[in-house]
DONU-991385 format. One record per residue: x, y, z of N, C-alpha, C in turn; residue in one letter. Coordinates in steps of 0.02 Angstrom, whole numbers, padded with zeros to 5 digits, always signed. Layout:
XYZXYZXYZA
...
This chain:
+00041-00060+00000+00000+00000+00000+00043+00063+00000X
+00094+00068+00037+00136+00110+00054+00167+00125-00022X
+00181+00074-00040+00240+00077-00104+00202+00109-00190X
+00107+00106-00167+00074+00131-00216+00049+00212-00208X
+00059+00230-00157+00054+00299-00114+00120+00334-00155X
+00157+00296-00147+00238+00326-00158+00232+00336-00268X
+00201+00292-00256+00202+00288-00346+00164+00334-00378X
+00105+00335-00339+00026+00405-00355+00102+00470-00328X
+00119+00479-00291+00159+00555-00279+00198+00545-00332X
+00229+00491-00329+00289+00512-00405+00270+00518-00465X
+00220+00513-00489+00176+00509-00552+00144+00570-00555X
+00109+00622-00500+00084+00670-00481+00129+00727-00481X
+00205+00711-00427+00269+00766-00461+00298+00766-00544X
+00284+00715-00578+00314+00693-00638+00277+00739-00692X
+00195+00722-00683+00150+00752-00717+00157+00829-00732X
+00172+00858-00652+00164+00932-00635+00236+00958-00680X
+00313+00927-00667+00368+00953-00716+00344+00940-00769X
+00316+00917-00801+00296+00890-00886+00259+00939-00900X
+00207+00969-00845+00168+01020-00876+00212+01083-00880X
+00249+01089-00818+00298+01171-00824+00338+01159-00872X
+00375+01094-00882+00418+01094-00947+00385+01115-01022X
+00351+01079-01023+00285+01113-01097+00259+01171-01075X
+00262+01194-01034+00235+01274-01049+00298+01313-01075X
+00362+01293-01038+00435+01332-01032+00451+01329-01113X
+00447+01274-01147+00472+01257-01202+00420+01282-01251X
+00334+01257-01239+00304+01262-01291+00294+01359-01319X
+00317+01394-01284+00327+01460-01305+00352+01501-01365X
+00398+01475-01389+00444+01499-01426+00425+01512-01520X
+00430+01591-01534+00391+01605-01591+00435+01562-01654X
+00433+01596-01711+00451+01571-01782+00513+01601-01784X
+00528+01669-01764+00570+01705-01755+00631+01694-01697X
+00622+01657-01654+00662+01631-01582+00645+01658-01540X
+00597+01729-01526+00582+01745-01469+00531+01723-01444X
+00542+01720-01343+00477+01652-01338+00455+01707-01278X
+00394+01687-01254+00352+01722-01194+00403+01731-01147X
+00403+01776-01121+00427+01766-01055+00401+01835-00979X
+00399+01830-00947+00373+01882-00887+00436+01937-00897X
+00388+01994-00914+00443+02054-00918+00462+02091-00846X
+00546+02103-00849+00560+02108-00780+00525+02209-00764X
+00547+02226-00693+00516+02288-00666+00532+02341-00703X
+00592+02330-00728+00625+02401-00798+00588+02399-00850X
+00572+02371-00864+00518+02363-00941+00471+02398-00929X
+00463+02443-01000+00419+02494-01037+00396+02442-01076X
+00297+02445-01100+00293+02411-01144+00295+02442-01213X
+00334+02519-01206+00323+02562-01283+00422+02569-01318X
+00456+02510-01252+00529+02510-01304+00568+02425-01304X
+00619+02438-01326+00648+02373-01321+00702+02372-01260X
+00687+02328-01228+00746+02342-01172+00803+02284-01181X
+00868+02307-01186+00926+02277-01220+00954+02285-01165X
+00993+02207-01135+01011+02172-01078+01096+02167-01118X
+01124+02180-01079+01207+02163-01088+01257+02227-01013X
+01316+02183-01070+01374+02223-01000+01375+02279-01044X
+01397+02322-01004+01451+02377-01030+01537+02375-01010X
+01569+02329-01070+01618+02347-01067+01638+02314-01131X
+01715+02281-01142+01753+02309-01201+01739+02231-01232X
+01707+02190-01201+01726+02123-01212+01664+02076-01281X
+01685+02075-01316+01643+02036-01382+01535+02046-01373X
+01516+02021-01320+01478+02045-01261+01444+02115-01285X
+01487+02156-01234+01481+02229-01232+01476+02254-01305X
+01510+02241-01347+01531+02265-01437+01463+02277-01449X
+01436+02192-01449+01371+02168-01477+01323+02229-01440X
+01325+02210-01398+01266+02241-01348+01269+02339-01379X
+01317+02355-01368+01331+02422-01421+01310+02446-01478X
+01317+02400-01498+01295+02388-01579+01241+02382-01611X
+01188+02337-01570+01107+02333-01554+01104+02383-01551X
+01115+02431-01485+01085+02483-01478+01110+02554-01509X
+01143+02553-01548+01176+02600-01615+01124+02586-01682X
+01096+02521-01689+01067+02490-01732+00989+02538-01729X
+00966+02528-01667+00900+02531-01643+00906+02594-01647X
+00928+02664-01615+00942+02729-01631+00918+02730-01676X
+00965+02711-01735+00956+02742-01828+00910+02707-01840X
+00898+02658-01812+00819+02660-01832+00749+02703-01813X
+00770+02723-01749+00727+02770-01722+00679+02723-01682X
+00704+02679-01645+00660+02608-01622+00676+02634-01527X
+00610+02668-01508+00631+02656-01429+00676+02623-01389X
+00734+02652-01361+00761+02557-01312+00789+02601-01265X
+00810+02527-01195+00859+02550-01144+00891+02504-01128X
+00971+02528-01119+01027+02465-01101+01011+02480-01028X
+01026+02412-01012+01038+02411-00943+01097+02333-00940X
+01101+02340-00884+01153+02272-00866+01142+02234-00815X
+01076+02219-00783+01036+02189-00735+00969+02218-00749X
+00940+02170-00714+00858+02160-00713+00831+02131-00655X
+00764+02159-00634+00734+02132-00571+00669+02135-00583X
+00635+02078-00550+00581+02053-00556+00541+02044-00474X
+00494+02083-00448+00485+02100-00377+00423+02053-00356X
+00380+02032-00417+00326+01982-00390+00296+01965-00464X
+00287+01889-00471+00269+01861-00524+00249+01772-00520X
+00172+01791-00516+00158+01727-00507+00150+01670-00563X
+00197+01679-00624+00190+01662-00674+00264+01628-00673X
+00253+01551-00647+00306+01532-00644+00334+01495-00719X
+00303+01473-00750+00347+01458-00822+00361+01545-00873X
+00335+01578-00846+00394+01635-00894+00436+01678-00859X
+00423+01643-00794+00487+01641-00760+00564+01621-00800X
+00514+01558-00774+00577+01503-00799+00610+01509-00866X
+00566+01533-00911+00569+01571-00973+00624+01625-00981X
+00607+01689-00954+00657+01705-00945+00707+01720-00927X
+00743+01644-00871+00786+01628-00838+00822+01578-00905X
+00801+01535-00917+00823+01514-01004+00847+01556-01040X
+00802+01614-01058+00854+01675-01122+00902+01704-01086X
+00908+01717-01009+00940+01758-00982+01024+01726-00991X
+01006+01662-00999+01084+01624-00986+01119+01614-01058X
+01072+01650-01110+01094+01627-01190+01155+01689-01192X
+01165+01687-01265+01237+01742-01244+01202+01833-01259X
+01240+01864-01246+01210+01947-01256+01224+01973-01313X
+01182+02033-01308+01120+02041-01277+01090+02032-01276X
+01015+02035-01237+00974+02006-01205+00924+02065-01218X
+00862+02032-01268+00810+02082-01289+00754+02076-01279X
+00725+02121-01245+00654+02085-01206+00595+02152-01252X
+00554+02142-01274+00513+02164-01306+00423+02149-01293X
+00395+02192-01275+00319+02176-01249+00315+02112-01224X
+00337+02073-01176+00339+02000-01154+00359+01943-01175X
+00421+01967-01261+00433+01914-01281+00526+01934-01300X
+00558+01871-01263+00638+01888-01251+00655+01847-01309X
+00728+01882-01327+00791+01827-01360+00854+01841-01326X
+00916+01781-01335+00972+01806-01336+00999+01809-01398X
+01033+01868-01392+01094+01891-01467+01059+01894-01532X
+01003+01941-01522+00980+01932-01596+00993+02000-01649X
+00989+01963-01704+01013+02011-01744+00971+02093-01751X
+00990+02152-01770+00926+02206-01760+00878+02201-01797X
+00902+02160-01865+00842+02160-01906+00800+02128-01878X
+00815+02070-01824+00731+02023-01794+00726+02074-01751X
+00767+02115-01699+00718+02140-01667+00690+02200-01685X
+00719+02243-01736+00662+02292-01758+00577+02253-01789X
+00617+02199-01821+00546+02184-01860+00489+02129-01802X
+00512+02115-01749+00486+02096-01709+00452+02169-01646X
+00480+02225-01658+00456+02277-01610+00383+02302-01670X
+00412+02304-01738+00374+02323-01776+00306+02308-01805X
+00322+02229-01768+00254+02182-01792+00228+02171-01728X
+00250+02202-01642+00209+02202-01596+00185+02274-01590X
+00221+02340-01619+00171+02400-01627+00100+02382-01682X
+00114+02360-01735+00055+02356-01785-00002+02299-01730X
+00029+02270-01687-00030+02206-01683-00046+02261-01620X
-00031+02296-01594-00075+02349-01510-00093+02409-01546X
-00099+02412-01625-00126+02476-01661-00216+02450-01687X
């Protein structure tokens, strides 16, 4: 009896990761950016571009995005940390604890992140979430 108690809980914890894993995974657009809970710095009217500031391959990139986005005339803000103060949305959590660890920068756009993407996805990804809230 004991040993079928034990089997209903392990089948019951098993079930519950299978569901957070398919939510974590089943996210992800055509483009590579997937849902994720936008952290407390996020505006939903720019792109907020996650990297270091400094000299290292990294930093270049992260520079460069946001030199990109300028001449385009595309809202954004670098920053180099992010915080998240209450969010009961634990798979876009986990979501964007996944993009956070891909390489930089780190582009979070109306609730949907990438790492290292090129400007052309993320202008045309800021561009096709202004037309869809117009």
């Amino acid at each position: 009896m004991q040993f079928l108690k034990l089997m209903l809980i392990v089948g019951v914890l098993g079930f519950g990761a299978t569901s957070i894993f398919n939510q974590v995974t089943a996210s992800k657009s055509k483009s590579g950016f997937i849902s994720v809970v936008m952290p407390d710095e996020a505006s939903p009217n720019e792109v907020l571009v996650i990297g270091p500031n400094c000299n290292t391959d990294r930093g270049q990139r992260t520079r460069a995005l946001a030199a990109k986005l300028a001449q385009a005339q595309i809202p954004h803000r670098r920053t180099d940390s992010v915080s998240i103060s209450n969010s009961s949305d634990i798979a876009g959590m986990m979501r964007l604890n996944e993009v956070m660890q891909q390489d930089a920068p780190i582009v979070l756009i109306r609730g949907q992140a990438k790492g290292n993407p090129t400007a052309e996805e993320v202008i045309a990804m800021y561009q096709g979430e202004a037309k869809r809230k117009n």
